[in-house]
DOMAR-225432 format. One record per residue: x, y, z of N, C-alpha, C in turn. Coordinates in steps of 0.1 Angstrom, whole numbers, plus 5000, padded with zeros to 4 digits. Layout:
<sites>
n_px;n_py;n_pz;ca_px;ca_py;ca_pz;c_px;c_py;c_pz
X;Y;Z;X;Y;Z;X;Y;Z
...
</sites>
This chain:
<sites>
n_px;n_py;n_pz;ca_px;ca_py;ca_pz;c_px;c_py;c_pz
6146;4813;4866;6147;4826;4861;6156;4827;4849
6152;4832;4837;6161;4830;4825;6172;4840;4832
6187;4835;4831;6196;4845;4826;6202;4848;4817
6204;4863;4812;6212;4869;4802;6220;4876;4807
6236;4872;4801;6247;4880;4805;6248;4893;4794
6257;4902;4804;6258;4916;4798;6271;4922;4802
6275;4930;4792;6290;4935;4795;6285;4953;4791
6292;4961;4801;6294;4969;4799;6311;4974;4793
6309;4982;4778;6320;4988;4776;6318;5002;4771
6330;5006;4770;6332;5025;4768;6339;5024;4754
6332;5030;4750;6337;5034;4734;6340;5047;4727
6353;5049;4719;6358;5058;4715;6363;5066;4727
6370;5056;4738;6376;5056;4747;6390;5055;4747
6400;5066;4754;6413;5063;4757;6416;5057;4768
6413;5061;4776;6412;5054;4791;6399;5048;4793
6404;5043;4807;6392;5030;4813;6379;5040;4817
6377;5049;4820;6368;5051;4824;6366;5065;4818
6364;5065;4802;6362;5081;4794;6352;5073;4783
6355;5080;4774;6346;5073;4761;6329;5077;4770
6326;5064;4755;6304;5065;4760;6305;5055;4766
6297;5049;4775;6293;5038;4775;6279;5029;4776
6285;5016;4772;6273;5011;4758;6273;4998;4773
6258;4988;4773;6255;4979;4778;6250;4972;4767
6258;4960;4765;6258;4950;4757;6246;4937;4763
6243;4929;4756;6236;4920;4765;6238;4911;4750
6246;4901;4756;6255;4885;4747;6245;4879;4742
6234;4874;4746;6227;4866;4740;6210;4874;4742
6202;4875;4733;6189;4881;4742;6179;4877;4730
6184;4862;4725;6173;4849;4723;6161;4849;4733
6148;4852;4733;6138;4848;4741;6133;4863;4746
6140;4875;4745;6137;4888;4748;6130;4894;4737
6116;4899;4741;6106;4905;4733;6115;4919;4732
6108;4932;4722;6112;4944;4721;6107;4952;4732
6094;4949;4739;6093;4955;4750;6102;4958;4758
6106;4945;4760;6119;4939;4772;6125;4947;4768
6134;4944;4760;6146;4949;4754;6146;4969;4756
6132;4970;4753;6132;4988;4759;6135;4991;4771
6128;4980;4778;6127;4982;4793;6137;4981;4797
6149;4973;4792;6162;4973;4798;6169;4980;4797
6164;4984;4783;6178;5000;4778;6171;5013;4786
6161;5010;4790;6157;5022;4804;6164;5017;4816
6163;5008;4825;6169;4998;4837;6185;5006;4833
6193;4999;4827;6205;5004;4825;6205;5020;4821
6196;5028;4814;6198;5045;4814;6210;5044;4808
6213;5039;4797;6226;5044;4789;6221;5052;4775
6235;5061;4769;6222;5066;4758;6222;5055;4745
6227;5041;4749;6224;5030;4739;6226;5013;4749
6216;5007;4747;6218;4993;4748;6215;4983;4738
6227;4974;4736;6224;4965;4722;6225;4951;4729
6213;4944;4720;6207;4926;4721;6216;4917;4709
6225;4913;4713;6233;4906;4705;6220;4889;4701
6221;4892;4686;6211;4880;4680;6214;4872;4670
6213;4861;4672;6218;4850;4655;6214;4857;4646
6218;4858;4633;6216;4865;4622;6220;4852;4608
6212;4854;4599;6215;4841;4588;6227;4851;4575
6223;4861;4579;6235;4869;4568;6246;4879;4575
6245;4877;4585;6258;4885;4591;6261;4878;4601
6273;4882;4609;6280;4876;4622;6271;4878;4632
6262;4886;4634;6255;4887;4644;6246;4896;4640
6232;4894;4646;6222;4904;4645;6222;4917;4657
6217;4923;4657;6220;4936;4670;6209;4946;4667
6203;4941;4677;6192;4959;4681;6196;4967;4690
6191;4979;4687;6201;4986;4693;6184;4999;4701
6185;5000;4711;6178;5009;4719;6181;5021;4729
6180;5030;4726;6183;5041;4738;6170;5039;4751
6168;5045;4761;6163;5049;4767;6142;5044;4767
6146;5056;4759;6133;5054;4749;6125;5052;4735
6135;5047;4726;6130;5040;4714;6146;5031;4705
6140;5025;4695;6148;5013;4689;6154;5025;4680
6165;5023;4678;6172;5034;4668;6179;5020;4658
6176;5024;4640;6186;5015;4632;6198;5015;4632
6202;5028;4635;6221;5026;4632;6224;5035;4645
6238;5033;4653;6244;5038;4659;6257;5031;4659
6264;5045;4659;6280;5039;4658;6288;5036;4672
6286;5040;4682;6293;5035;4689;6286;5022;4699
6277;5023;4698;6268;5007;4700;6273;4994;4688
6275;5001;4674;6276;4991;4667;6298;4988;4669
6302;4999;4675;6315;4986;4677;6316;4983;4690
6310;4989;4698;6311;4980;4712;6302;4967;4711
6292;4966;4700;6288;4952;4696;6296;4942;4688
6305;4947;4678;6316;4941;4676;6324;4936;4684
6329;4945;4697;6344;4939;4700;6332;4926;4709
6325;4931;4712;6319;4917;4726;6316;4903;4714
6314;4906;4702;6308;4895;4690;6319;4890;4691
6332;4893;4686;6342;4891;4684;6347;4879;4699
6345;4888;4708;6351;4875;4719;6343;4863;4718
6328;4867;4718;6323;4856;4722;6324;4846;4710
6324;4850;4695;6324;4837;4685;6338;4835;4688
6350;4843;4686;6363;4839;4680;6362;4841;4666
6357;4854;4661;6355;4854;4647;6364;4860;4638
6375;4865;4645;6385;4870;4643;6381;4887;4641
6389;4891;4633;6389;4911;4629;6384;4916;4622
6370;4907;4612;6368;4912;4602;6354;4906;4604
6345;4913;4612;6330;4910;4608;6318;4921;4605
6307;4910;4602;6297;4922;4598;6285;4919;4608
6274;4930;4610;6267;4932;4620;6255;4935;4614
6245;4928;4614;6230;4933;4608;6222;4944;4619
6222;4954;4613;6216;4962;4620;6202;4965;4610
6192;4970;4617;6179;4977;4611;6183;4986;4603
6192;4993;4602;6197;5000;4587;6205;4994;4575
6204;4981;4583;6215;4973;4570;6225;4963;4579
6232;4952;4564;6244;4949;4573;6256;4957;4571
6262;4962;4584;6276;4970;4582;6288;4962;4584
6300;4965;4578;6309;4952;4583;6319;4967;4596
6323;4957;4598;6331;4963;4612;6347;4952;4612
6357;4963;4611;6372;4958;4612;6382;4961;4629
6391;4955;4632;6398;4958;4643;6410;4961;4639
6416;4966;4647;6430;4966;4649;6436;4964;4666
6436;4955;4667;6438;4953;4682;6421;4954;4687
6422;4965;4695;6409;4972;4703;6405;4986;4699
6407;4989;4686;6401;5000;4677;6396;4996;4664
6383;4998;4666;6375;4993;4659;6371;5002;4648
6373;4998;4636;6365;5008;4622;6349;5000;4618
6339;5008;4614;6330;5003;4605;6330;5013;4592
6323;5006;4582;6321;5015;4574;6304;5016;4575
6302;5031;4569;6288;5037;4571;6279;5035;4556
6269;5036;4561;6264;5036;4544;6263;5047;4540
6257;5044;4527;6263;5059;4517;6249;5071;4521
6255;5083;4519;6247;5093;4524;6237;5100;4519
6227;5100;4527;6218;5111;4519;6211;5122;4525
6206;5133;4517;6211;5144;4525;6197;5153;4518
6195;5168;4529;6186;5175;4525;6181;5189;4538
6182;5199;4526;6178;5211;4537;6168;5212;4546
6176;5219;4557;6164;5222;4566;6155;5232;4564
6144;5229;4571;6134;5239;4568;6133;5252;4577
6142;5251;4588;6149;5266;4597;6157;5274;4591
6153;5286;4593;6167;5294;4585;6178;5292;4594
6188;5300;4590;6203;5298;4597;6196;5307;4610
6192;5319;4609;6190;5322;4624;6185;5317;4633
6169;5308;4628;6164;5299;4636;6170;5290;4640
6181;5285;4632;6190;5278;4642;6198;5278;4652
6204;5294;4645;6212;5298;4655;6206;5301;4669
6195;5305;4674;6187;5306;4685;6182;5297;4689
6178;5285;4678;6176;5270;4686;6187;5267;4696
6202;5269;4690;6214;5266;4696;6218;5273;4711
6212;5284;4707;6214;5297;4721;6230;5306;4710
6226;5306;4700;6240;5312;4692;6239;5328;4685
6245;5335;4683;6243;5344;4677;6243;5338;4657
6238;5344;4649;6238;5341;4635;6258;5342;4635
6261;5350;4638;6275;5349;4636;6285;5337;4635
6278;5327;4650;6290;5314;4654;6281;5308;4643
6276;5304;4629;6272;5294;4628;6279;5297;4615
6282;5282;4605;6295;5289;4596;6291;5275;4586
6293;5278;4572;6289;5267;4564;6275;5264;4563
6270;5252;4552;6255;5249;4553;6250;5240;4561
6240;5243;4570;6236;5230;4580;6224;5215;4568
6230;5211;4574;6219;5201;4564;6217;5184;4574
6200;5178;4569;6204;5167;4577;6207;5158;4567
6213;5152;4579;6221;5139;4569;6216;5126;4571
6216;5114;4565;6218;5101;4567;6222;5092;4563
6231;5087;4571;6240;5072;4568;6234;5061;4574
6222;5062;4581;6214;5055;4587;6210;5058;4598
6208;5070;4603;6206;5075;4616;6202;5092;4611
6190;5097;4608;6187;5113;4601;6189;5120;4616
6198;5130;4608;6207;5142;4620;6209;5154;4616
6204;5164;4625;6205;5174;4619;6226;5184;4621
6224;5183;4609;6242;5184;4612;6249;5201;4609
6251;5207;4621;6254;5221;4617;6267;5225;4621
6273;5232;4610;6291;5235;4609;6288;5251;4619
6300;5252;4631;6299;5262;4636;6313;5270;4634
6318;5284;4636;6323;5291;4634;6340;5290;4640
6339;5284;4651;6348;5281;4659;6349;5273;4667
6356;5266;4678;6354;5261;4686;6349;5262;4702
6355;5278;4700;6344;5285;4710;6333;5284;4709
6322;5287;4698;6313;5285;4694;6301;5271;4703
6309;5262;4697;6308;5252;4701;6306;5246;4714
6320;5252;4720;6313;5254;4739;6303;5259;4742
6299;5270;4738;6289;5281;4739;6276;5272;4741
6273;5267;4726;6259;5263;4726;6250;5257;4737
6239;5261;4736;6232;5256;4748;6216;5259;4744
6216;5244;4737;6202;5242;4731;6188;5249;4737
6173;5252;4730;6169;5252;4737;6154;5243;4736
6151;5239;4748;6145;5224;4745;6131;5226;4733
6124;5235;4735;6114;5235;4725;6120;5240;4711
6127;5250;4711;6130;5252;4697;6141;5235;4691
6145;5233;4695;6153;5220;4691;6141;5207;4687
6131;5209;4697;6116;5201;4694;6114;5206;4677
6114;5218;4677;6109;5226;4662;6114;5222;4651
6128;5223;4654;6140;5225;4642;6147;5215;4640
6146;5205;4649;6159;5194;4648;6148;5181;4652
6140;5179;4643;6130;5167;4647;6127;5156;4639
6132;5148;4638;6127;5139;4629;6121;5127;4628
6110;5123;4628;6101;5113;4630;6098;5115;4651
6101;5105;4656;6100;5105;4672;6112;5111;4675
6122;5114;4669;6136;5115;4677;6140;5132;4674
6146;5138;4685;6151;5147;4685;6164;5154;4688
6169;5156;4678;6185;5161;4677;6196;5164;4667
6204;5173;4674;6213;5180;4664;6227;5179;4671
6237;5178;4662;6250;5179;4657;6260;5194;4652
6265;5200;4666;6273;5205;4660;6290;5206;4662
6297;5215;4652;6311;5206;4652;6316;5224;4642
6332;5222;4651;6337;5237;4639;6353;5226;4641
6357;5229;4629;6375;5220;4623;6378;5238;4622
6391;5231;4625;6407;5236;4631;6414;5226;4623
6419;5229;4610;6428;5217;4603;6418;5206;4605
6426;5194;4608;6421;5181;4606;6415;5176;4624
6414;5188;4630;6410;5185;4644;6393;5196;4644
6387;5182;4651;6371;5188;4648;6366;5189;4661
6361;5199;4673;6350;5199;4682;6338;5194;4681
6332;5183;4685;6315;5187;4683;6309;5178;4697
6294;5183;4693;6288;5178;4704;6279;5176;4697
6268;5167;4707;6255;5161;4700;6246;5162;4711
6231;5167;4709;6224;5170;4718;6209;5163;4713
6204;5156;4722;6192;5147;4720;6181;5151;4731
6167;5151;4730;6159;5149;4739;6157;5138;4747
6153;5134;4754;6153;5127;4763;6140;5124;4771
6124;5125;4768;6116;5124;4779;6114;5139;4769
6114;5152;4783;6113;5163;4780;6128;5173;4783
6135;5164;4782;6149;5174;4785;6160;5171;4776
6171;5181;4776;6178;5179;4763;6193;5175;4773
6197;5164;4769;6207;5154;4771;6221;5154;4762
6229;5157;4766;6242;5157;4754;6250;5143;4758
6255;5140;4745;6258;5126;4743;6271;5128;4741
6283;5116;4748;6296;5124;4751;6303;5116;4737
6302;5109;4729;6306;5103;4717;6297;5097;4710
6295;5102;4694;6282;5102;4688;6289;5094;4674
6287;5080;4673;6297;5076;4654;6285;5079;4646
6273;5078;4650;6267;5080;4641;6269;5096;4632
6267;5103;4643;6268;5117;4637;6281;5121;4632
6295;5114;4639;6305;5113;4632;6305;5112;4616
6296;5097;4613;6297;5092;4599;6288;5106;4591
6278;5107;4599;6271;5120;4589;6277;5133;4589
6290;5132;4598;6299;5142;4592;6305;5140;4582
6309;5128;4579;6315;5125;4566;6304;5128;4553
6290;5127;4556;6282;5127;4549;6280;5142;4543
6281;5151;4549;6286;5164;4553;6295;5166;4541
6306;5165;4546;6312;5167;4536;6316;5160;4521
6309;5150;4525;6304;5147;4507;6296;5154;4498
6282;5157;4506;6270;5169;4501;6278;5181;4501
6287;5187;4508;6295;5202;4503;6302;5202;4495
6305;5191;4488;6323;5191;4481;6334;5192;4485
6339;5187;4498;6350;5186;4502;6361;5181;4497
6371;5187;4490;6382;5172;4487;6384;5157;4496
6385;5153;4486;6391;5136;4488;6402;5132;4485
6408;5124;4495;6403;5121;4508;6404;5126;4523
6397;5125;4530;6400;5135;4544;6398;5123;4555
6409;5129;4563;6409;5125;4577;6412;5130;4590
6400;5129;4598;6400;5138;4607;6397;5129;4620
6400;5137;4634;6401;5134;4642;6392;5141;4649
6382;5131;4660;6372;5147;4666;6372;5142;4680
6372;5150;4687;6370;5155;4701;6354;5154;4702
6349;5152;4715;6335;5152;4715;6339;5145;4732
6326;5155;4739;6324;5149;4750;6328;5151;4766
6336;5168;4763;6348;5173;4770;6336;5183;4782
6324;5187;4775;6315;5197;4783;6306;5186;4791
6310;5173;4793;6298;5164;4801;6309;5154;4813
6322;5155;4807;6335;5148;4813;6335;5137;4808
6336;5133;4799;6339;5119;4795;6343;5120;4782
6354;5123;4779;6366;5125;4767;6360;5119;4758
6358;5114;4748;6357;5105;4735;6366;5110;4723
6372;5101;4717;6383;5104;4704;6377;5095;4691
6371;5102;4681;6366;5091;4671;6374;5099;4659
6379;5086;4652;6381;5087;4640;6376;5091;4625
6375;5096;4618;6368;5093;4605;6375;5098;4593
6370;5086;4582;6380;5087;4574;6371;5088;4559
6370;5096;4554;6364;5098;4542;6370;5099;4526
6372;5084;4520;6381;5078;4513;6377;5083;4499
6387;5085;4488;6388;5089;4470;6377;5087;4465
6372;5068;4472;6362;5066;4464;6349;5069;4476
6345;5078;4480;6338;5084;4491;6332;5075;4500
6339;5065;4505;6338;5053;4516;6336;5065;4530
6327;5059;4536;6329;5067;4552;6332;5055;4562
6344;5059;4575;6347;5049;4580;6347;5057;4590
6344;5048;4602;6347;5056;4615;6348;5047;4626
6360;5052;4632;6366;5045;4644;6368;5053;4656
6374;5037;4666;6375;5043;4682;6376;5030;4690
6387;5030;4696;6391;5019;4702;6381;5020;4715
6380;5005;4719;6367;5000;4732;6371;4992;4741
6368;4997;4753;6373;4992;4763;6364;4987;4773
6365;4972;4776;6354;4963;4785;6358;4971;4802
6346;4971;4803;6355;4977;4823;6340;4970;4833
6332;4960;4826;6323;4951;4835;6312;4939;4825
6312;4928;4838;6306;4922;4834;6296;4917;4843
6279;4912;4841;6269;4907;4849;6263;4901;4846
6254;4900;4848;6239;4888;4845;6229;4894;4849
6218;4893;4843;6204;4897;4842;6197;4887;4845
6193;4890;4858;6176;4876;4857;6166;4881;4858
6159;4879;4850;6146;4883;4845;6132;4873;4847
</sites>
């Protein structure tokens, strides 16, 4: 029976057991994409990544939720890092071919930065109240322009009023089908800043039910994206909270640089390892 080993780690984690957590799988040479679905269902994480030789980057990496192949995800793509990293010895500075591109990915110890690609961006076709009622919100908590974004992962990204706000929401599964859909995938981002401290949460379908995801880089980076399409001064750095309404804390970084670089971090922490026979 072939074996492939696999590590589970928690990302944009303070402690051992907060953050997301991602199911890596080291080698998954000889694993069709079927497979590879079937296992990111087996494990039920909201991401499992297939560490693969790559001729232009350190490593290739697909990356799968549940139920389909997604190109970019940020906290899959540095819990693919830190496990690349052990297993070549490649030292703190590699890059990762993902279906949206190669990204490079930096360390500092066990906090990992990537940078995102550059953004692109465009209105929704919900008015602000339609959204607001997708959300379960009054037109009041919703604050700024919602727009989706992409750095490699299209998200519908909406600024809320507060952080109260933000607790509040409580999607609802068909209007979110409506308003927050794009291609097979469904979901929205929202987030309200206090200074340089940001609340948000990210809410996806799942099957037929709506799933909140307890640390989101991708939608992180398309917060940066966000505030490139508003005009935000440069440069900003913020710190966001995410993941506090499901119990699993997450602390992600992002840093959105003079020359509008989006970077986004969060230290990763290994807390298991197995084997798959298949």
């Amino acid at each position: 029976m072939p074996a492939h080993p696999f590590r589970i780690v928690n990302v944009f984690a303070e402690s051992a057991l907060a953050g997301n957590p991602l199911a890596v799988v080291e080698d998954a040479r000889g694993l069709d994409a079927a497979t590879m679905q079937a296992l990111a269902l087996q494990f039920n994480l909201s991401e499992t990544t297939f560490l693969l030789p790559s001729s232009t980057a350190t490593a290739r990496v697909r990356i799968f939720t549940p139920t389909f192949e997604m190109p970019f995800a940020g906290h899959p793509t540095l819990g693919s890092a830190h496990v690349a990293r052990d297993l070549g010895g490649t030292g703190d500075r590699i890059t990762l071919e993902l279906n949206a591109g190669v990204i490079p990915v930096e360390a500092d110890g066990d906090v990992w930065t990537l940078q995102a690609n550059a953004p692109t961006h465009r209105a929704p076709e919900a008015s602000g109240d339609e959204l607001a009622s997708m959300l379960g919100l009054a037109a009041s908590d919703m604050a700024g322009t919602p727009l989706w974004i992409d750095t490699g992962s299209d998200q519908l990204v909406s600024p809320l009023a507060s952080f109260d706000a933000v607790r509040r929401a409580m999607p609802r599964a068909d209007a979110l089908r409506a308003h927050a859909s794009s291609g097979p995938r469904t979901l929205a981002y929202v987030f309200a800043r206090d200074g340089d401290r940001v609340l948000a949460r990210f809410f996806f379908l799942k099957h037929t039910s709506i799933v909140e995801d307890p640390g989101t880089g991708s939608a992180c980076a398309n917060l940066g994206g966000w505030l490139l399409a508003t005009g935000a001064p440069l440069p900003q750095r913020l710190a966001i909270d995410q993941g506090e309404s499901v119990g699993r804390a997450c602390r992600l970084g992002l840093e959105v640089t003079a020359d509008r670089r989006i970077r986004v971090s969060g230290r990763v922490i290994e807390i298991a390892r197995g084997t798959l026979r298949l």
